[in-house]
Residue frames as qw, qx, qy, qz and C-alpha x, y, z in Angstrom:
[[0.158, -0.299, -0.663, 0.668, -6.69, -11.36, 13.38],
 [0.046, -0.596, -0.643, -0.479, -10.39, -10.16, 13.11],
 [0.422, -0.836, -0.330, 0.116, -10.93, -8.16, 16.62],
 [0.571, -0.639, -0.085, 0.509, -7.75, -5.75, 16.54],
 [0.198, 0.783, 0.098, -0.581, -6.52, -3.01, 14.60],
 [0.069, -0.176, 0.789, 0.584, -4.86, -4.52, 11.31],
 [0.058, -0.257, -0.850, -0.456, -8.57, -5.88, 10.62],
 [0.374, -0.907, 0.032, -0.188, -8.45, -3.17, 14.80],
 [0.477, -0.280, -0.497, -0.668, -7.13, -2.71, 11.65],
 [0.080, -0.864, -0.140, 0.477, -8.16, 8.80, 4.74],
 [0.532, 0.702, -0.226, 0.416, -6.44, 10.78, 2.56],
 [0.701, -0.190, 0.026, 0.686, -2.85, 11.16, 3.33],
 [0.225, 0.878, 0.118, 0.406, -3.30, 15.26, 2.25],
 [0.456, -0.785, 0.103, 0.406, 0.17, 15.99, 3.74],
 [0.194, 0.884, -0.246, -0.347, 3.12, 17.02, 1.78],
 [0.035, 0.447, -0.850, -0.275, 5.56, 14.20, 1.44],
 [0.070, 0.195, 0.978, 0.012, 2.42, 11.56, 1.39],
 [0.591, 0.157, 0.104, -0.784, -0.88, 13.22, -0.20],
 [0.692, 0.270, 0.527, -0.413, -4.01, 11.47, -1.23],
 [0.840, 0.479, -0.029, -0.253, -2.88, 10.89, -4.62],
 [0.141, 0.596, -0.788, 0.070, 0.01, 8.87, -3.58],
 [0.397, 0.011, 0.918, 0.021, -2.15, 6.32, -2.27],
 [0.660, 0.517, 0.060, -0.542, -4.62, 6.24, -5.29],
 [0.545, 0.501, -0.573, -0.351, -2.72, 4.84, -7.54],
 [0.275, -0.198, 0.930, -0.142, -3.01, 1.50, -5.48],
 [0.544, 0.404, 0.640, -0.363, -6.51, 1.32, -7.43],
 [0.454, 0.053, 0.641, 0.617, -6.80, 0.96, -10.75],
 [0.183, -0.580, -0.351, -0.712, -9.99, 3.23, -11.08],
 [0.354, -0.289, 0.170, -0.873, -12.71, 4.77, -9.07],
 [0.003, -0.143, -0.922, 0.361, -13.72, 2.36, -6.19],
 [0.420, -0.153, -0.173, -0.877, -17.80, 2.09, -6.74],
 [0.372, -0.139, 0.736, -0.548, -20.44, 0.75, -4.59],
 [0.274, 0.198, 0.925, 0.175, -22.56, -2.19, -5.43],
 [0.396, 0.603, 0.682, -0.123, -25.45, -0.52, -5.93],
 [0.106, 0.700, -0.222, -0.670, -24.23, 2.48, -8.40],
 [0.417, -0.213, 0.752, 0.464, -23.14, -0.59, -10.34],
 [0.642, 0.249, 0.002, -0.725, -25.12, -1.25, -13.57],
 [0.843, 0.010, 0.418, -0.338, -27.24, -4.33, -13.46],
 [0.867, 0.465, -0.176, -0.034, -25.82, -6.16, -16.14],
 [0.390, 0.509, -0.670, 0.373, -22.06, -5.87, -14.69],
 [0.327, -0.490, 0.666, -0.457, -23.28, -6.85, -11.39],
 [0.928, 0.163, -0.019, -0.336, -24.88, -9.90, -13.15],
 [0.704, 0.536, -0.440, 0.152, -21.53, -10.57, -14.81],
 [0.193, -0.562, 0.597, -0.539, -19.79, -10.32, -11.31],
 [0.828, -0.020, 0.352, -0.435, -22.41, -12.90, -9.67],
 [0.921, 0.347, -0.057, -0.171, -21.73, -15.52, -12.69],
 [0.738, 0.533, -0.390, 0.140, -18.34, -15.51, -12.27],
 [0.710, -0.310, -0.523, 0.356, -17.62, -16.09, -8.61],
 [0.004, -0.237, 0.391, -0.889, -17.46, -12.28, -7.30],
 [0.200, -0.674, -0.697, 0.142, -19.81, -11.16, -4.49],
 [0.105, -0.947, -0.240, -0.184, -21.50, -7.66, -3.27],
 [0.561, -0.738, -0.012, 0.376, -18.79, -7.45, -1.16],
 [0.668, -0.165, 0.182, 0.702, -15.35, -7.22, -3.34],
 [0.136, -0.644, 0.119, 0.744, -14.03, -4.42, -5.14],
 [0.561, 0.599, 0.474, 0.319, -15.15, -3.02, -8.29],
 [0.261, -0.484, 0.181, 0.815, -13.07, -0.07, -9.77],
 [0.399, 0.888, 0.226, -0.021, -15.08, 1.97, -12.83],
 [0.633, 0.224, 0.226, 0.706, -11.66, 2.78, -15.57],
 [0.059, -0.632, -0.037, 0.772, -10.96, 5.62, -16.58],
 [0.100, 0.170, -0.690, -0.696, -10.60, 4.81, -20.40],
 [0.721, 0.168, 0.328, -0.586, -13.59, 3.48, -22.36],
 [0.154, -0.348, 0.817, 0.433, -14.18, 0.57, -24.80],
 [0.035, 0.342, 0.837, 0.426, -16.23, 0.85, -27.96],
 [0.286, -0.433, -0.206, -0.830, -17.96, 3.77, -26.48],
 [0.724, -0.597, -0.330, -0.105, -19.28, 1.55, -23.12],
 [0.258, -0.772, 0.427, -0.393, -17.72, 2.66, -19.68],
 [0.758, 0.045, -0.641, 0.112, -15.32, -0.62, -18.18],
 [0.670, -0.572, 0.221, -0.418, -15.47, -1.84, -14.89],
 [0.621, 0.248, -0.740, 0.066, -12.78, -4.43, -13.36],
 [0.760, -0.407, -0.024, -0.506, -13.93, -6.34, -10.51],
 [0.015, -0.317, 0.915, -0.251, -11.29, -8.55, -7.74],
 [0.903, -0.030, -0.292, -0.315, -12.99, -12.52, -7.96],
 [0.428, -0.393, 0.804, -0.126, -11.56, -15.52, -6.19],
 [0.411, 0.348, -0.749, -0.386, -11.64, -18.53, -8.43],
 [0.897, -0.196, -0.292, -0.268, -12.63, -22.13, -7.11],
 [0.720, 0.293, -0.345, 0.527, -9.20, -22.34, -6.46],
 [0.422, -0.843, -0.221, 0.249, -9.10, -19.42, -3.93],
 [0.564, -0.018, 0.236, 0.791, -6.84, -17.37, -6.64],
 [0.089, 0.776, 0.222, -0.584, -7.44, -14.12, -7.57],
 [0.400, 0.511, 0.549, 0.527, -8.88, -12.72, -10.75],
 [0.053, 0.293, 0.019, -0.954, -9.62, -9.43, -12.13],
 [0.477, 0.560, 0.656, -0.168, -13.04, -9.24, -14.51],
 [0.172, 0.298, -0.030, -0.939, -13.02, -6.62, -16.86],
 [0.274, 0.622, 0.731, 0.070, -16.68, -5.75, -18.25],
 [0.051, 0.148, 0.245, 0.957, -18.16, -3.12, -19.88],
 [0.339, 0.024, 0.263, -0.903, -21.45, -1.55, -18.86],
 [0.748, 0.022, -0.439, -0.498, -23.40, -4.24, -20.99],
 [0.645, -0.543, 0.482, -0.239, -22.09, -6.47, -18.84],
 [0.787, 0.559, -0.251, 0.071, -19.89, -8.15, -21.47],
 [0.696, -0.569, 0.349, 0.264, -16.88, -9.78, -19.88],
 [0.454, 0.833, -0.281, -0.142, -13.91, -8.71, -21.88],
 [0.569, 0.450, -0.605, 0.328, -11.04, -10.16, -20.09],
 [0.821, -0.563, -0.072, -0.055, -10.11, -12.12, -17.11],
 [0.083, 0.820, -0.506, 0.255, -6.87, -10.87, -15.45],
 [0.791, -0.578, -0.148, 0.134, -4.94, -13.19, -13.58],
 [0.101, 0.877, -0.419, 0.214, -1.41, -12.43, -11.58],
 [0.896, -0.163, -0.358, 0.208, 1.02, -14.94, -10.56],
 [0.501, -0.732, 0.021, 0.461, 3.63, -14.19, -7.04],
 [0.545, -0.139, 0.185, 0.806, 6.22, -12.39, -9.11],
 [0.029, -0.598, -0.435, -0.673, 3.64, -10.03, -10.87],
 [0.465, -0.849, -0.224, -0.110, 1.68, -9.20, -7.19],
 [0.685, -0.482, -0.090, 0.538, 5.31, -9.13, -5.72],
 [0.407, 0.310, 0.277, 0.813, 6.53, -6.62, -8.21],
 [0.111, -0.666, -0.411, -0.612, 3.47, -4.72, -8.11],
 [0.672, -0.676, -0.264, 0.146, 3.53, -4.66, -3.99],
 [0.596, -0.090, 0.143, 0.785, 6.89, -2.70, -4.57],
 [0.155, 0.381, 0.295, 0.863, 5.84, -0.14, -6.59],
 [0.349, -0.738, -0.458, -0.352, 3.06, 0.61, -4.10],
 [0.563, -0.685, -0.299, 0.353, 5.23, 0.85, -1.36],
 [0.590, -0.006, 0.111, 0.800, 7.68, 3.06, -3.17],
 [0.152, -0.619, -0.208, -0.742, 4.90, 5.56, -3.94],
 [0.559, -0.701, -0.424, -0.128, 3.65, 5.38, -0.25],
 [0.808, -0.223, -0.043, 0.544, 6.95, 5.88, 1.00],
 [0.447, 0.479, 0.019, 0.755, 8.09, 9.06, -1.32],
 [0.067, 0.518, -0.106, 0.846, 9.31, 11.15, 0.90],
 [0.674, -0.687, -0.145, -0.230, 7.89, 10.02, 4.37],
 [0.382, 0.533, -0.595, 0.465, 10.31, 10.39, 7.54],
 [0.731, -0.541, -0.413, -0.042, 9.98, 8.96, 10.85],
 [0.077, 0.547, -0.560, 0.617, 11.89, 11.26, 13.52],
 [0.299, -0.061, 0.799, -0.518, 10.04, 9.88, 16.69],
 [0.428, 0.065, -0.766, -0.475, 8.05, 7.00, 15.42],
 [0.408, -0.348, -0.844, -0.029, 6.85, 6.01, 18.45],
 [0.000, 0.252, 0.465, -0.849, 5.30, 8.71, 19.47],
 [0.066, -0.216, -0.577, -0.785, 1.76, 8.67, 18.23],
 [0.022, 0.349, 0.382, -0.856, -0.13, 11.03, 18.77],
 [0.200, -0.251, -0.690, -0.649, -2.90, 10.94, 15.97],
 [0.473, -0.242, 0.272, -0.803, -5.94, 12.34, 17.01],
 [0.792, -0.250, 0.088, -0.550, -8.13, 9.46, 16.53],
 [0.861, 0.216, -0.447, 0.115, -5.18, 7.08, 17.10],
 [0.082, -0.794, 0.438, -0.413, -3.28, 8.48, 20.20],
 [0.858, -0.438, -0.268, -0.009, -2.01, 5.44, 21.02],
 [0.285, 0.483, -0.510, 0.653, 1.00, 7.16, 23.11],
 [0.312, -0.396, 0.301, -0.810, -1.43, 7.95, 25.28],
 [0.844, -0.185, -0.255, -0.433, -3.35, 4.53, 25.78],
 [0.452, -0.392, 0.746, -0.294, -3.12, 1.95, 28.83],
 [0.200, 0.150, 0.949, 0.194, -5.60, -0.51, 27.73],
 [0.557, 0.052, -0.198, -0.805, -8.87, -0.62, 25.89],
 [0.220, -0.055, 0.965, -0.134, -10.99, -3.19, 26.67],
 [0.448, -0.112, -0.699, -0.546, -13.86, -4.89, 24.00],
 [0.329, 0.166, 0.894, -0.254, -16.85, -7.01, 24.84],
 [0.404, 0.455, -0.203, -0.767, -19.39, -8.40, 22.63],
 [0.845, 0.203, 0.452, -0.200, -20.57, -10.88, 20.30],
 [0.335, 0.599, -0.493, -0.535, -19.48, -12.62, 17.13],
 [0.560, 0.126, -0.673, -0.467, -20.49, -15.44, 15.14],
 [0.837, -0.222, -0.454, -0.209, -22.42, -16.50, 17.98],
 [0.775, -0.088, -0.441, 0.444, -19.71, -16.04, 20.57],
 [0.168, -0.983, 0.073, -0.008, -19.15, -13.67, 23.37],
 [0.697, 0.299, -0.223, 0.613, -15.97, -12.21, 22.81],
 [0.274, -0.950, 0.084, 0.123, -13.38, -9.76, 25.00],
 [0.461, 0.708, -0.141, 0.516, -10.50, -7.62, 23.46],
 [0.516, -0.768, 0.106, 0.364, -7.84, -6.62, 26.11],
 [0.587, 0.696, -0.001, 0.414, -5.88, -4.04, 23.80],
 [0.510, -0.812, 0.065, 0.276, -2.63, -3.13, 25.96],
 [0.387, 0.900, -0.189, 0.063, -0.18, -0.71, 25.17],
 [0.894, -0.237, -0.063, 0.376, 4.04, -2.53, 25.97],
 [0.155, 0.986, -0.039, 0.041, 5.83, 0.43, 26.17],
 [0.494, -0.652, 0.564, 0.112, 8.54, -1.30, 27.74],
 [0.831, 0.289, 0.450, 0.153, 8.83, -3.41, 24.42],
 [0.054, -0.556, 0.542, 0.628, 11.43, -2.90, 21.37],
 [0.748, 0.331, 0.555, 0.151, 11.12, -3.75, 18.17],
 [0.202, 0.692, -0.159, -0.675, 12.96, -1.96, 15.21],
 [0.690, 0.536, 0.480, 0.084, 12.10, -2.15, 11.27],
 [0.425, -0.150, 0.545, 0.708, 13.78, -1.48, 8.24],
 [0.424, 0.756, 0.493, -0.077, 11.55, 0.92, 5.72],
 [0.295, 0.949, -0.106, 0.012, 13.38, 2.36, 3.13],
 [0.659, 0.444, -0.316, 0.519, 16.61, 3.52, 4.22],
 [0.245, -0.685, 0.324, -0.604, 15.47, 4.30, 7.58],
 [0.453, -0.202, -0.850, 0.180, 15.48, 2.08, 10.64],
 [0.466, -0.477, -0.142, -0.731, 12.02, 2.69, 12.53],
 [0.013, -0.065, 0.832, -0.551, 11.31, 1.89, 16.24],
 [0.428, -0.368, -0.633, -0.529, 8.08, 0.64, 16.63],
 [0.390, -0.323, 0.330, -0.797, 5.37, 1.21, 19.14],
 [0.369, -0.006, -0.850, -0.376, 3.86, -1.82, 20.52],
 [0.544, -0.196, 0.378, -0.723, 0.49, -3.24, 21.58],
 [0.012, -0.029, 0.983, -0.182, -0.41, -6.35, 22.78],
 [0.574, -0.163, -0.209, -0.775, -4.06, -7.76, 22.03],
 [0.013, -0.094, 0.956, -0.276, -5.36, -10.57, 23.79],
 [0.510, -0.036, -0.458, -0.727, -8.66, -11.70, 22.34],
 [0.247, 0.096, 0.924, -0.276, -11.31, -14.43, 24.53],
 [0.536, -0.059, -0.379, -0.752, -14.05, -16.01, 23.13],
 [0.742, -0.490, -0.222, -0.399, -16.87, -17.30, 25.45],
 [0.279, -0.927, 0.185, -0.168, -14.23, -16.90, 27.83],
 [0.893, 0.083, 0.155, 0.414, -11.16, -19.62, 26.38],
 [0.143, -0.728, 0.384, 0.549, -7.97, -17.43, 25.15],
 [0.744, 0.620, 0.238, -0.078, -8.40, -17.26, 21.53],
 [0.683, 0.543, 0.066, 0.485, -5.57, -15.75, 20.15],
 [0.295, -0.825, 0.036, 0.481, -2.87, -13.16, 21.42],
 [0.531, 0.712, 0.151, 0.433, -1.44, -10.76, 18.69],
 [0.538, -0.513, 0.100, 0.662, 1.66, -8.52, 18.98],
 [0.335, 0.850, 0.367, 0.175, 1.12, -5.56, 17.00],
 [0.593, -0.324, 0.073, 0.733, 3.43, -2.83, 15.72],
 [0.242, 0.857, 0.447, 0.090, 2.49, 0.16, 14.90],
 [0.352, -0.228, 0.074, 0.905, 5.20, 4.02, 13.98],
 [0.177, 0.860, 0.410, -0.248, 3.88, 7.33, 13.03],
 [0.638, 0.381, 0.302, 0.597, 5.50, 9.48, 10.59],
 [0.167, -0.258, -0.229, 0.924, 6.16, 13.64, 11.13],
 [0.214, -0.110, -0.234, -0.942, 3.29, 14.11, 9.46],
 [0.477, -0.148, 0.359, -0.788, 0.75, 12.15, 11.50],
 [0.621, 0.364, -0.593, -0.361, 0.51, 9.49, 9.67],
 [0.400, -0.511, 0.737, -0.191, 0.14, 5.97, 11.49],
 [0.538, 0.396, -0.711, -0.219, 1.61, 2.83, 9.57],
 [0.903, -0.298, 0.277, -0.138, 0.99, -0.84, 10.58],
 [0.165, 0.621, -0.758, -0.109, 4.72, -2.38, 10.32],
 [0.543, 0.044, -0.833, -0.099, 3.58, -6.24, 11.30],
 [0.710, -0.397, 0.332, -0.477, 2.33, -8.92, 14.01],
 [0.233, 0.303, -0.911, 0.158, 3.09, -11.80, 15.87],
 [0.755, -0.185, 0.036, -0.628, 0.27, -14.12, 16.60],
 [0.111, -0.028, 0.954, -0.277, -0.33, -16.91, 19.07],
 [0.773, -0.157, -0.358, -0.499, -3.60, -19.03, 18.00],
 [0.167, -0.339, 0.781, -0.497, -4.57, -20.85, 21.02],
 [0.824, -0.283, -0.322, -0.369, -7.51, -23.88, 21.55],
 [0.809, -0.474, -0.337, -0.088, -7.89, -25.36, 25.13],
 [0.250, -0.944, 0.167, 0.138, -4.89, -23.27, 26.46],
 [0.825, -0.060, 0.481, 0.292, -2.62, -24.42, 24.01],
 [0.065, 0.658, -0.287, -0.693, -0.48, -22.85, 21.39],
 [0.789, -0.028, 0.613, -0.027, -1.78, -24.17, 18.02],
 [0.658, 0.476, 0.334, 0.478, -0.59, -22.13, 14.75],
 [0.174, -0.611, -0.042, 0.771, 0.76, -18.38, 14.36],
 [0.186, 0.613, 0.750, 0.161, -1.46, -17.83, 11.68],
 [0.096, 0.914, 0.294, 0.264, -1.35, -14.22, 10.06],
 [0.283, -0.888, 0.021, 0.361, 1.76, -13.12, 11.26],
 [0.649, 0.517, 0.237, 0.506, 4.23, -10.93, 9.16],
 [0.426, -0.742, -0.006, 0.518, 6.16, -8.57, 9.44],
 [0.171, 0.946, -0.222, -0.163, 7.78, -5.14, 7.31],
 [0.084, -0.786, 0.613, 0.016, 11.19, -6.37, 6.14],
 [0.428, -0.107, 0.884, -0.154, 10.46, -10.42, 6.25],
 [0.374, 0.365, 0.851, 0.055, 7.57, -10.83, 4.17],
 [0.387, 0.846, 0.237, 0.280, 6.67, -7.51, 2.29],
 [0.381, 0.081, -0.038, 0.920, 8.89, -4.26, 2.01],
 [0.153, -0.452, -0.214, -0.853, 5.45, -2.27, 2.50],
 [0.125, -0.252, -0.744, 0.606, 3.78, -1.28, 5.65],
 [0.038, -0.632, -0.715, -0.296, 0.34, -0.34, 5.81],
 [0.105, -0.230, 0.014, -0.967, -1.29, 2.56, 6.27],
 [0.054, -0.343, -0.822, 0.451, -3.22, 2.04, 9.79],
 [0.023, 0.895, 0.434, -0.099, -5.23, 5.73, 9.81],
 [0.571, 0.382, 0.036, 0.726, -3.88, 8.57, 8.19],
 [0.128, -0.130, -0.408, 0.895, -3.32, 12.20, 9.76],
 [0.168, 0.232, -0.052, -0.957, -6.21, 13.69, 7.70],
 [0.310, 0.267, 0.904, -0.125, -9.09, 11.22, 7.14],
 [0.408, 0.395, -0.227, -0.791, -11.98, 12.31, 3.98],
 [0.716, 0.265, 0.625, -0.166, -14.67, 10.19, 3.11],
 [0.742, 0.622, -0.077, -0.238, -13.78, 8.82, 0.42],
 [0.010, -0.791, 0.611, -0.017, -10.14, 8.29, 1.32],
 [0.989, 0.052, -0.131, 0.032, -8.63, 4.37, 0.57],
 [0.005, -0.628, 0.763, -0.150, -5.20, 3.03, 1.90],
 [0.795, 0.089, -0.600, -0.012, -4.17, -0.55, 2.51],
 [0.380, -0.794, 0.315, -0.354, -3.12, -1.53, 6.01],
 [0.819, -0.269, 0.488, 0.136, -2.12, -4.84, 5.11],
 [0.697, 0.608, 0.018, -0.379, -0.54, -5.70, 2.34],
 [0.376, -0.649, 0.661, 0.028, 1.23, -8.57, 2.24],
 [0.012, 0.227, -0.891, -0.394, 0.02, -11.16, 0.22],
 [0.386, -0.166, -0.629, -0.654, -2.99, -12.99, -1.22],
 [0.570, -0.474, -0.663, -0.105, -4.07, -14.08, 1.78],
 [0.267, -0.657, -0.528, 0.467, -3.06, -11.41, 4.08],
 [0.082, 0.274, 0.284, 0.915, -3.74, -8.22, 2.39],
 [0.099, 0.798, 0.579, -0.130, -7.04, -5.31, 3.17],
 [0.119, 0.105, 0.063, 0.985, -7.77, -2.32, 1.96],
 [0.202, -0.660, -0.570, 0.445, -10.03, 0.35, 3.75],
 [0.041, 0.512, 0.340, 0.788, -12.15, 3.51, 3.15],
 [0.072, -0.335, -0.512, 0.788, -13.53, 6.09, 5.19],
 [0.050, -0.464, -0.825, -0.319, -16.78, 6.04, 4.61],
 [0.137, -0.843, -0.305, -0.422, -17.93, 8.73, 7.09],
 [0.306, 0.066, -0.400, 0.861, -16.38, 11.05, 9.76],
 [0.434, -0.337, 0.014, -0.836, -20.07, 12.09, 11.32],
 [0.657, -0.262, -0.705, -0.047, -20.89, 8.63, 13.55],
 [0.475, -0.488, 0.492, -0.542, -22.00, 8.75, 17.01],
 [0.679, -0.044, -0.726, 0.106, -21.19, 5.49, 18.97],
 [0.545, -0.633, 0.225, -0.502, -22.78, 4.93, 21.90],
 [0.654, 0.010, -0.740, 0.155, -20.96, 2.16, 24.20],
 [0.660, -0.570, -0.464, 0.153, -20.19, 1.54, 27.61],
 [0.631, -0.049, -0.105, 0.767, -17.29, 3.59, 27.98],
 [0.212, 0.592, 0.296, -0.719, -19.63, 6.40, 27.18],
 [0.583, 0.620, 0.515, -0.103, -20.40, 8.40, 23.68],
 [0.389, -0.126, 0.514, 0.754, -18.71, 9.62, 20.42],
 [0.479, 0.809, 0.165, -0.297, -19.69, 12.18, 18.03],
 [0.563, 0.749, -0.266, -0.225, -18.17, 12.54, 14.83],
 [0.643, -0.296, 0.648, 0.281, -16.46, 9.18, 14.78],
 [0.485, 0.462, -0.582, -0.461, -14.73, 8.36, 11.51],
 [0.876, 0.185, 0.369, -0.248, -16.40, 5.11, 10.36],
 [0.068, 0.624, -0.711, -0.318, -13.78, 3.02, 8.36],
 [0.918, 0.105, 0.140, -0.356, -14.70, 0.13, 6.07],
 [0.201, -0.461, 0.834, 0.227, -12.16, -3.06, 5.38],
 [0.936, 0.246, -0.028, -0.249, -12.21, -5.23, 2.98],
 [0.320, -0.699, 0.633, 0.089, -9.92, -8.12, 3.59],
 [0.167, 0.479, -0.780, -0.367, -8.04, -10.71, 1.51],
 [0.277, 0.015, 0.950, -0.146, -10.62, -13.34, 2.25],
 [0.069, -0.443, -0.791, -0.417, -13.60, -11.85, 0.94],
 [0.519, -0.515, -0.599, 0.326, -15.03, -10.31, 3.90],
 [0.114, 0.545, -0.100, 0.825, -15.81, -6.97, 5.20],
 [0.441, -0.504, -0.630, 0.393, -15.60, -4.85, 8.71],
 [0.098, 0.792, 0.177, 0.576, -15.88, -1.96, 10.13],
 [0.540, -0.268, -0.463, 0.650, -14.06, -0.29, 12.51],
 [0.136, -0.918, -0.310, -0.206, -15.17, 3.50, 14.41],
 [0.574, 0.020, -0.274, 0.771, -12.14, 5.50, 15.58],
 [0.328, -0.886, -0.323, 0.057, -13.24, 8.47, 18.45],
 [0.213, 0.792, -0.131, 0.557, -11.14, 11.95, 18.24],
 [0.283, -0.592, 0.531, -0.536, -9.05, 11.77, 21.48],
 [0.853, -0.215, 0.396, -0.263, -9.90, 7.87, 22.22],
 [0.234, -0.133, 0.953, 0.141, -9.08, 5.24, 19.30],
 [0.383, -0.170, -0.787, -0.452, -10.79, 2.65, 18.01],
 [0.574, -0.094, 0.419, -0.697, -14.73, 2.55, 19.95],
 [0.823, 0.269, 0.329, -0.376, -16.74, -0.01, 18.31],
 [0.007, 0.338, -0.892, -0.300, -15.17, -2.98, 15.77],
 [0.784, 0.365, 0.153, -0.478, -18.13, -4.44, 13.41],
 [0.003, -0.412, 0.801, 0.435, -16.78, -7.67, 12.16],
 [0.529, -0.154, -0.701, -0.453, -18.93, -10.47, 10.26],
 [0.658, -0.416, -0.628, 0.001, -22.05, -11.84, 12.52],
 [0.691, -0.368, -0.423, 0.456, -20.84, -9.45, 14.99],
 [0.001, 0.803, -0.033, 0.595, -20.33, -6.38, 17.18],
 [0.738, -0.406, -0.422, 0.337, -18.29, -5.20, 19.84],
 [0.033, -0.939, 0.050, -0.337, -17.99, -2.36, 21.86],
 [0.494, 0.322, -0.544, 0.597, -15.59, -0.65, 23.88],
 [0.670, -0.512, -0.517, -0.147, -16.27, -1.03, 27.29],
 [0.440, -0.820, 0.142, 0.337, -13.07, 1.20, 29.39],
 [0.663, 0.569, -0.024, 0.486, -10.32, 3.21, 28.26],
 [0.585, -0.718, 0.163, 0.341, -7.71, 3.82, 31.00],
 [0.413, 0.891, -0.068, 0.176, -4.79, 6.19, 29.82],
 [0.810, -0.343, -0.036, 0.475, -1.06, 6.26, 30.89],
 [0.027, -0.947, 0.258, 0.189, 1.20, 9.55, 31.02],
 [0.523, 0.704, -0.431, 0.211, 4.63, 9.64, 29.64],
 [0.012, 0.760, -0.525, 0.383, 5.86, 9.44, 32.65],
 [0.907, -0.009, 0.264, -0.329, 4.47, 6.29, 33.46],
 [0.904, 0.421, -0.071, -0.001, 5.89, 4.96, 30.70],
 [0.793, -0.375, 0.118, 0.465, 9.24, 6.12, 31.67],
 [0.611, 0.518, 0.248, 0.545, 9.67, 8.72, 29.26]]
């Protein structure tokens, strides 16, 4: 699902879940295309990466040259790893078959996990996530050529509980409901739990793909407990450019991982204007990057996906008591 918060989608610098608990999901220092040197970004090009994917700069060296290992897709649509060295010598070409990535998914969630607790899980209350506090949000906009609209509603009156760890977690859920040049494109059932430290995790979805008002695949859904043991890390309490977490991470084809690129954006929409939005880049399992703008006291404002942009356009709120609580 491109328009909602898994894709719409920090440091973690709390105690039981800091910022170098999620690091170690990266094998080095995440580095932007153009820092790269020219020779490795040659090597990259030649071997099916693009500008977009991920290049990580080692820590170790080899033969005195600094190594760089770079995520490729194959002809095949498999994932590779590059390493090069600064000459842009291609040393070695990782690959990982499902019991390696499945292993390795484990170990990522166990570090993400150490030591997180969910007492009231569905209360979140993240500043620039508060979705306790949200009715709907509503999108409009463009994208590859299409006007689109986002109706993001909150189902308080929904259950759903997940297994994480050794806890069982109630999720919060919202309901997305996506049109594109006004057809129903796709509805998505999103689940989303916050942790005592502020922390808010994406636990799965349930998607309806629709053409001519017809259900016609459920495409991208997955769920905590069913299809990985790790839940993503939506937006953490304590955002810092520079900060990386995963919000998906489920398998070769649904998987992203995201950076907070800046925490100083003004976004002007309809709804009105945002200062110091945190500005959050994805890169997702396809190749592909978005970008998503999250407003202190609002949410998500403004969702940049390929060929496209879309703003938020009302944000109607709903008391506790509303909700029944």
């Amino acid at each position: 699902m491109q328009r909602k918060f898994s894709k719409v989608t920090g440091s973690l610098l709390i105690s039981g879940l800091s910022l170098a608990v999620v690091l170690p999901n990266f094998a080095g220092q995440s580095q932007k295309w153009s820092d790269l040197p020219k020779p490795v970004r040659d090597t990259i090009l030649a071997n099916g990466g693009t500008e977009q994917g991920q290049v990580d700069k080692e820590s170790e060296v080899k033969d005195g040259k600094a190594i760089y290992e770079a995520g490729v897709k194959d002809k095949d649509g498999k994932s590779r790893d590059l390493v090069i060295t600064e000459d842009g010598k291609l040393v070695e070409t990782k690959t990982d078959d499902a019991a390696d990535l499945t292993t390795e998914r484990t170990e990522r969630g166990k570090k993400v996990l150490a030591g997180v607790k969910f007492s009231h899980p569905t209360e979140i209350t993240n500043p620039y996530l508060p979705l306790s506090s949200l009715g709907q949000d509503i999108f409009e906009g463009t994208e590859a050529g299409k006007k689109t609209r986002v109706e993001r509603t909150a189902k308080p009156n929904l259950h759903k509980t997940f297994k994480i760890g050794d806890q069982t977690v109630e999720a919060f859920v919202m309901e997305d409901r996506a049109f594109e040049n006004g057809q129903l494109a796709e509805v998505a059932t999103d689940y989303f739990a916050q942790d005592d430290n502020g922390n808010v995790y994406y636990l799965g979805e349930e998607v309806d793909e629709y053409k001519d008002g017809k259900i016609i695949n459920h495409e991208g859904s997955w769920s905590v407990g069913k299809d990985t043991s790790v839940p993503g890390v939506q937006l953490p309490a304590n955002p810092k450019v520079g900060d990386k977490f995963r919000s998906e991470d489920v398998s070769t084809t649904i998987g992203e991982i995201d950076e907070v690129v800046s925490i100083t954006e003004t976004v002007t929409t309809p709804a009105g204007t945002y200062e110091n939005c945190i500005k959050v880049k994805e890169s997702l399992a396809d190749g592909t990057t978005e970008y998503k703008y999250y407003a202190k006291g609002v949410g998500v404002v403004r969702e940049v996906p390929p060929d496209g942009d879309e703003l938020l356009i009302s944000h109607a709120v709903i008391s506790h008591a509303a909700k029944g609580k």
